[in-house]
N, CA, C and O of each residue as an XYZ file, in Angstrom:
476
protein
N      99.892     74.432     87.881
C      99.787     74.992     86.552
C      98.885     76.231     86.594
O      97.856     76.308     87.267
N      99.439     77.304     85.710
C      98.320     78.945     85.537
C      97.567     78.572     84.594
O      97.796     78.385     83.399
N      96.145     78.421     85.549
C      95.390     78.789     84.332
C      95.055     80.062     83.778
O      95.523     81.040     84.360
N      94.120     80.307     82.463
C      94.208     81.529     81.854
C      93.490     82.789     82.251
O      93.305     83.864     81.680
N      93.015     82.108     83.876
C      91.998     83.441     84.353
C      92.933     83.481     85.513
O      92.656     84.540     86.078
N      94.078     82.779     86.297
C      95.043     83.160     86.912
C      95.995     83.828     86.169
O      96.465     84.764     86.816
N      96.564     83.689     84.824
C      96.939     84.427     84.660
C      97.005     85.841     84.348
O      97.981     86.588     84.417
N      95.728     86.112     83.968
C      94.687     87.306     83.643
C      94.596     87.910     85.185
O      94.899     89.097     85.057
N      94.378     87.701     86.287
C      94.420     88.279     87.307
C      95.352     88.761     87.733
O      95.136     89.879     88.201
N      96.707     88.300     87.814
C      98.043     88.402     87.936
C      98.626     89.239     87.131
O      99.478     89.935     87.682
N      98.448     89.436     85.890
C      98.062     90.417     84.703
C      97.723     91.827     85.064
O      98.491     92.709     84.679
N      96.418     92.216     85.919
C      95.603     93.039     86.214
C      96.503     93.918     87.066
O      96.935     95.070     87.048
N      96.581     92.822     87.824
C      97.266     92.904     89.188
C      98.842     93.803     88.941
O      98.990     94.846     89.579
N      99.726     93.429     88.198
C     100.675     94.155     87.661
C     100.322     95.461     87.089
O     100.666     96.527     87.600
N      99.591     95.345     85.963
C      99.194     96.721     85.734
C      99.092     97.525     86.734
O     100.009     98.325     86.920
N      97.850     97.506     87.698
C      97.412     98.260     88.612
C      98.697     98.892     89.401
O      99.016    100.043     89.698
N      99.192     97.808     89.570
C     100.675     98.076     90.757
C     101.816     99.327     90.120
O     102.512    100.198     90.642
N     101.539     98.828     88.626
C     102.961     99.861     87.797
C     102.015    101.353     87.796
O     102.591    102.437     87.702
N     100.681    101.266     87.898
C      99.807    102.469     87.638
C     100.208    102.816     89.012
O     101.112    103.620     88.786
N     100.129    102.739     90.063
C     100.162    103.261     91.407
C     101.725    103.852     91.288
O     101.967    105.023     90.994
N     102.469    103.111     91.493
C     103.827    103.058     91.092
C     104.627    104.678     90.155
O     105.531    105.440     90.498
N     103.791    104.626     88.984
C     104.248    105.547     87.711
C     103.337    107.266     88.389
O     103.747    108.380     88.065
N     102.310    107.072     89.174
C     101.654    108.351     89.375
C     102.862    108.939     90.502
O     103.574    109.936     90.384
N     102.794    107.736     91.843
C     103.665    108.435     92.945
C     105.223    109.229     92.621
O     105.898    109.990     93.315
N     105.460    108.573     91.016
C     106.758    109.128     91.068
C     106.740    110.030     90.044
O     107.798    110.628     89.848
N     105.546    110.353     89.139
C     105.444    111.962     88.514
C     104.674    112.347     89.521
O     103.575    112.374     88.968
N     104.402    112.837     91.219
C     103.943    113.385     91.699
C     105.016    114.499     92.317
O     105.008    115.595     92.878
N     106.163    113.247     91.728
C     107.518    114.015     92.563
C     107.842    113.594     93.758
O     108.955    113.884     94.197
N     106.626    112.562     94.791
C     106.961    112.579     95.925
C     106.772    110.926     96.063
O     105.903    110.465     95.323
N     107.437    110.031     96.868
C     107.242    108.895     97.419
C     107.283    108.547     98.834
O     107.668    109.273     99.750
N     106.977    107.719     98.887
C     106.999    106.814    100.348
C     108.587    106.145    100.694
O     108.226    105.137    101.301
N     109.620    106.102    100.686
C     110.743    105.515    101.135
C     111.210    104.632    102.366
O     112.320    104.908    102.821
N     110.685    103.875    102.802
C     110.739    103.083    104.763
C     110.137    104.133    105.664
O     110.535    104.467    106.780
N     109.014    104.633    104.921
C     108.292    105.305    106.107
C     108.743    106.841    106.004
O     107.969    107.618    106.564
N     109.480    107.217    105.597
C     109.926    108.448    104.865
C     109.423    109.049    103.530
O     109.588    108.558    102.413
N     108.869    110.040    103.797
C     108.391    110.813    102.346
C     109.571    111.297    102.037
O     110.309    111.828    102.867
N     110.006    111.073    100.107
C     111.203    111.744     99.843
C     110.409    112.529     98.874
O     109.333    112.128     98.430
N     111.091    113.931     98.474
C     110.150    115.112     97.975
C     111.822    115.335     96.541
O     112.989    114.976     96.697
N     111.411    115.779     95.772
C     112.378    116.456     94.870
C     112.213    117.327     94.056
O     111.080    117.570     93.643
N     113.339    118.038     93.610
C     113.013    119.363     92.921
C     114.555    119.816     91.902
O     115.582    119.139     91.948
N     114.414    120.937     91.132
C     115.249    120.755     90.235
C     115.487    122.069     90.283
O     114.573    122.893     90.329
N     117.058    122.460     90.275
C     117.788    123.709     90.714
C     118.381    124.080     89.139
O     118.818    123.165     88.441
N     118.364    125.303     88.710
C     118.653    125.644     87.567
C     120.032    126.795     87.664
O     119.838    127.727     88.444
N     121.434    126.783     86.905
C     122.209    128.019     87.053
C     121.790    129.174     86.372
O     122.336    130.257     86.585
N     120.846    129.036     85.550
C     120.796    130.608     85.038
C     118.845    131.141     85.738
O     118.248    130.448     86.562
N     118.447    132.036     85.322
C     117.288    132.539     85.849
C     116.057    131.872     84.819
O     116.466    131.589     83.693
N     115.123    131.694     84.994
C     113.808    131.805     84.160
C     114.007    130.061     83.454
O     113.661    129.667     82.340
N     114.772    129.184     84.720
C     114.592    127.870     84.650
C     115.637    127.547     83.289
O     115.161    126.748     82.483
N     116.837    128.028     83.011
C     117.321    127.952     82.028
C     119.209    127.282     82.716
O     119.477    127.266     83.917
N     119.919    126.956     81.927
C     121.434    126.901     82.063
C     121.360    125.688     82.566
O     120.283    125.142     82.806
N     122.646    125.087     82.801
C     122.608    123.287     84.263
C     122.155    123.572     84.621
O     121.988    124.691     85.106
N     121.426    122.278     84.589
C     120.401    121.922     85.832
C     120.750    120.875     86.428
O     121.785    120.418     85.942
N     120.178    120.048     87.616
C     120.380    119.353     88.480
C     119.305    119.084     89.502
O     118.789    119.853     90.313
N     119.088    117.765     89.258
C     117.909    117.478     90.229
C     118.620    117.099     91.636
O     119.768    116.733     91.887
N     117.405    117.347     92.511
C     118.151    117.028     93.903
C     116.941    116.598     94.629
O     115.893    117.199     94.392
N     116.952    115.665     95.455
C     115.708    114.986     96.828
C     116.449    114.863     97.946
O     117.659    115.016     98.113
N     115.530    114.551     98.739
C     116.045    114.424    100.089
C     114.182    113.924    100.921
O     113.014    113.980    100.537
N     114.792    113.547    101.975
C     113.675    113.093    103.194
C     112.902    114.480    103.780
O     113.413    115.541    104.139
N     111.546    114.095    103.743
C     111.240    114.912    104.511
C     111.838    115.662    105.944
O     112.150    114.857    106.822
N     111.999    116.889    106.220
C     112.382    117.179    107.262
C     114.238    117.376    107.571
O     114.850    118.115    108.342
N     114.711    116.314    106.548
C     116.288    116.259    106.698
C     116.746    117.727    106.034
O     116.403    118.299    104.999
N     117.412    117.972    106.799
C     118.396    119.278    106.137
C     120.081    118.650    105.180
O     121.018    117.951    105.566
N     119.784    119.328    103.864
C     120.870    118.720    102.823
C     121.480    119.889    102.631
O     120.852    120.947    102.664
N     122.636    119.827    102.433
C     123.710    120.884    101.867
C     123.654    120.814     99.844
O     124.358    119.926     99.362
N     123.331    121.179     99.432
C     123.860    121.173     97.655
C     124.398    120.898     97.168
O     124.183    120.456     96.040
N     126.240    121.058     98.145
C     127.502    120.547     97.300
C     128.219    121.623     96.557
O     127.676    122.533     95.930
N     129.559    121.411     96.703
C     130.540    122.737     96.333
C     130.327    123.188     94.908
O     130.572    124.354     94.596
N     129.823    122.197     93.920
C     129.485    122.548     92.406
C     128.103    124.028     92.413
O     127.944    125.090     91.810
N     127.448    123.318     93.372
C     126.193    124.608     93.590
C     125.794    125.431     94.245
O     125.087    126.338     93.807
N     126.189    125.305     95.592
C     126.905    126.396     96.789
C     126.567    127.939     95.722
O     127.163    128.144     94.665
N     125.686    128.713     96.203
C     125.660    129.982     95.501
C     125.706    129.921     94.587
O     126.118    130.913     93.986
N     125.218    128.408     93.624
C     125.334    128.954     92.232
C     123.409    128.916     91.444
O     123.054    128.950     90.265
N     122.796    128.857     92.403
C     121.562    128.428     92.288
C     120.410    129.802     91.852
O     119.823    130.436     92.730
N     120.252    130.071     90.454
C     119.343    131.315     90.242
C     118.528    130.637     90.210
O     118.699    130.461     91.416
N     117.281    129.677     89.874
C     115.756    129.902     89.407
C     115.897    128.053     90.138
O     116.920    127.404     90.355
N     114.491    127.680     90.344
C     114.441    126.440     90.980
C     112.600    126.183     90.722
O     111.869    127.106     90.362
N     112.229    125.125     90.922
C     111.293    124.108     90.978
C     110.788    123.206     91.789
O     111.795    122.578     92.118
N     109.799    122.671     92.388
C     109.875    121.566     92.995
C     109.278    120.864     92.078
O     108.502    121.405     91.290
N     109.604    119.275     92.031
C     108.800    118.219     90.917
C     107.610    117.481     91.535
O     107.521    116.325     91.948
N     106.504    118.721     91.467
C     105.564    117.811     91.516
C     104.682    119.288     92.357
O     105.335    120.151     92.943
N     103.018    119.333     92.250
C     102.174    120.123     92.570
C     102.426    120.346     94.229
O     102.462    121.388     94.885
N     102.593    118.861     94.654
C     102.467    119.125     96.665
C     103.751    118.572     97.104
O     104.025    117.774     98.000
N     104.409    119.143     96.322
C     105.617    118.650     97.064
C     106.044    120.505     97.680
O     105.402    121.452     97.225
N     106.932    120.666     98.494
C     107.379    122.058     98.524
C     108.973    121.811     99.390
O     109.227    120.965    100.247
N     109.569    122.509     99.007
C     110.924    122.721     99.985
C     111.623    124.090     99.557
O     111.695    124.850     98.591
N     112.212    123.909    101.193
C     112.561    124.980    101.690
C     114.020    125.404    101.181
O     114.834    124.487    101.288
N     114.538    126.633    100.635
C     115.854    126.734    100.015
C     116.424    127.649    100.859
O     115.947    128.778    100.972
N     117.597    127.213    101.591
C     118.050    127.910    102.778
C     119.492    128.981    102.087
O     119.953    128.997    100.946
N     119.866    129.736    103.246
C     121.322    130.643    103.499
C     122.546    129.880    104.075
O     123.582    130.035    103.428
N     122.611    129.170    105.056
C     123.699    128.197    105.243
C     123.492    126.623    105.145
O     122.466    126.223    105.696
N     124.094    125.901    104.688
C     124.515    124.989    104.821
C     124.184    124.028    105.954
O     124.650    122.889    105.938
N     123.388    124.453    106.942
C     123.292    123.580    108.258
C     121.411    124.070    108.313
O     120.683    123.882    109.288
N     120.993    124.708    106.993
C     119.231    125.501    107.152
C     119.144    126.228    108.189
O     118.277    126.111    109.055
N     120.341    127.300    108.166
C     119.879    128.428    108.457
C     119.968    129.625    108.209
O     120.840    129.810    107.360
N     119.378    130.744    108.611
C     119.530    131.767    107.750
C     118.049    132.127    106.769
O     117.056    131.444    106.516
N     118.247    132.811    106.581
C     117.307    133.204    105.398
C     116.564    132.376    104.563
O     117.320    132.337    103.593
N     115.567    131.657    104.255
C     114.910    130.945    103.364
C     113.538    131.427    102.662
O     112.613    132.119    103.089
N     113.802    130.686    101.208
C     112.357    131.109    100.584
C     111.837    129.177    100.931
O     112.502    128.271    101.433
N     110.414    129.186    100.396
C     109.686    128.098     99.769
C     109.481    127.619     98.350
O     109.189    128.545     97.593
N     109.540    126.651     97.887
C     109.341    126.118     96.464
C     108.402    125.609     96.444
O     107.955    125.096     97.470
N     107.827    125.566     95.404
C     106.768    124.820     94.872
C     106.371    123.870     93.289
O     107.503    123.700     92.837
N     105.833    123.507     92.738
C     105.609    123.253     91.535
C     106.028    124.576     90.738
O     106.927    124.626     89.899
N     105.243    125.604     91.137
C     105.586    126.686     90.364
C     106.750    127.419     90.670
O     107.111    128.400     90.021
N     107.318    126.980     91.605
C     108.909    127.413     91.121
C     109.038    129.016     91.738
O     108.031    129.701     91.917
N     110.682    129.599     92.089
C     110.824    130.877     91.820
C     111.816    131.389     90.176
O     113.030    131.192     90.224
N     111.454    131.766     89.363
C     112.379    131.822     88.344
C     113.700    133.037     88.536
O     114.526    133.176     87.634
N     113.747    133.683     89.534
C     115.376    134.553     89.960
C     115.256    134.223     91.851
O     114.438    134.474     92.736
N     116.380    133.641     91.767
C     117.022    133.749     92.660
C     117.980    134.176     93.169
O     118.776    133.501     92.516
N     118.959    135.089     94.188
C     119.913    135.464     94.309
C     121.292    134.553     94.556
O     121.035    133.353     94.456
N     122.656    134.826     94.846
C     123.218    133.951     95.104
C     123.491    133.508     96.110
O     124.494    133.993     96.634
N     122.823    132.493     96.799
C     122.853    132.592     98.461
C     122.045    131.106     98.798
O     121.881    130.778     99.973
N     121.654    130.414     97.901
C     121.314    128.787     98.175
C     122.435    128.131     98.604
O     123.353    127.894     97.819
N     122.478    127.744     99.983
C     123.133    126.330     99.738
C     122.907    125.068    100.916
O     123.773    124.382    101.459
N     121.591    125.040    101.072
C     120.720    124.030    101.576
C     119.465    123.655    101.510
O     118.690    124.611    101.474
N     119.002    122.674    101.482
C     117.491    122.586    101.073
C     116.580    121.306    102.442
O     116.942    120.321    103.085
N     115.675    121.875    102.337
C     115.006    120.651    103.034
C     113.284    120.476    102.651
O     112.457    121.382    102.541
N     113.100    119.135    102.511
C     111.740    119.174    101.867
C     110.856    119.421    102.814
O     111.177    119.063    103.948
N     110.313    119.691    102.737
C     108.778    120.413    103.781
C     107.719    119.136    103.861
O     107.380    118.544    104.885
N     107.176    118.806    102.131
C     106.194    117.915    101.668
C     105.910    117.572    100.812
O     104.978    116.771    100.748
């Protein structure tokens, strides 16, 4: 049987866990099986405006965008202060790349179509 200071601990105990929980994932970044996954949010028009579309990936993995966004990518974000990734020229990360950050680039040209998170 719980008593009422087991349940009060168990109580605590939840809280604390959803608090740890709710920060790592407005940081933008988590822990995944030992994998940091990082994410960020790609906008079609400039100055963070038009569809948008969030996108993550693993640290280090190189992702393609997908034929919907392939060059269609003006202004971008990463979600979260320390997160950053890299926005590539081909499809396989290579070529030409800028960096993202929290603060974002608000014009981009048309020429995204891979990303990989940095951190």
């Amino acid at each position: 049987m719980l008593t009422s200071r087991k349940l009060r601990t168990a109580a605590i105990a939840a809280t604390a866990a959803g608090m740890l929980m709710t920060g790592a994932v407005a940081a933008g970044a988590t822990e995944m099986g030992g994998n940091s996954v990082g994410s960020w949010h790609a906008y079609a028009e400039s100055d963070w405006t038009g569809a948008d579309k969030d996108f993550s990936g693993n640290t280090g993995d190189c992702n393609y965008v997908g034929a919907g966004w392939n060059d269609h990518i003006r202004s971008a974000r990463a979600n979260g202060d320390n997160v950053k990734v890299e926005l590539w020229d081909n499809a396989d990360c290579t070529g030409g790349s800028i960096t993202i950050d929290g603060g974002g680039y608000h014009s981009i040209g048309d020429w995204v179509s891979a990303y990989r998170v940095t951190s």
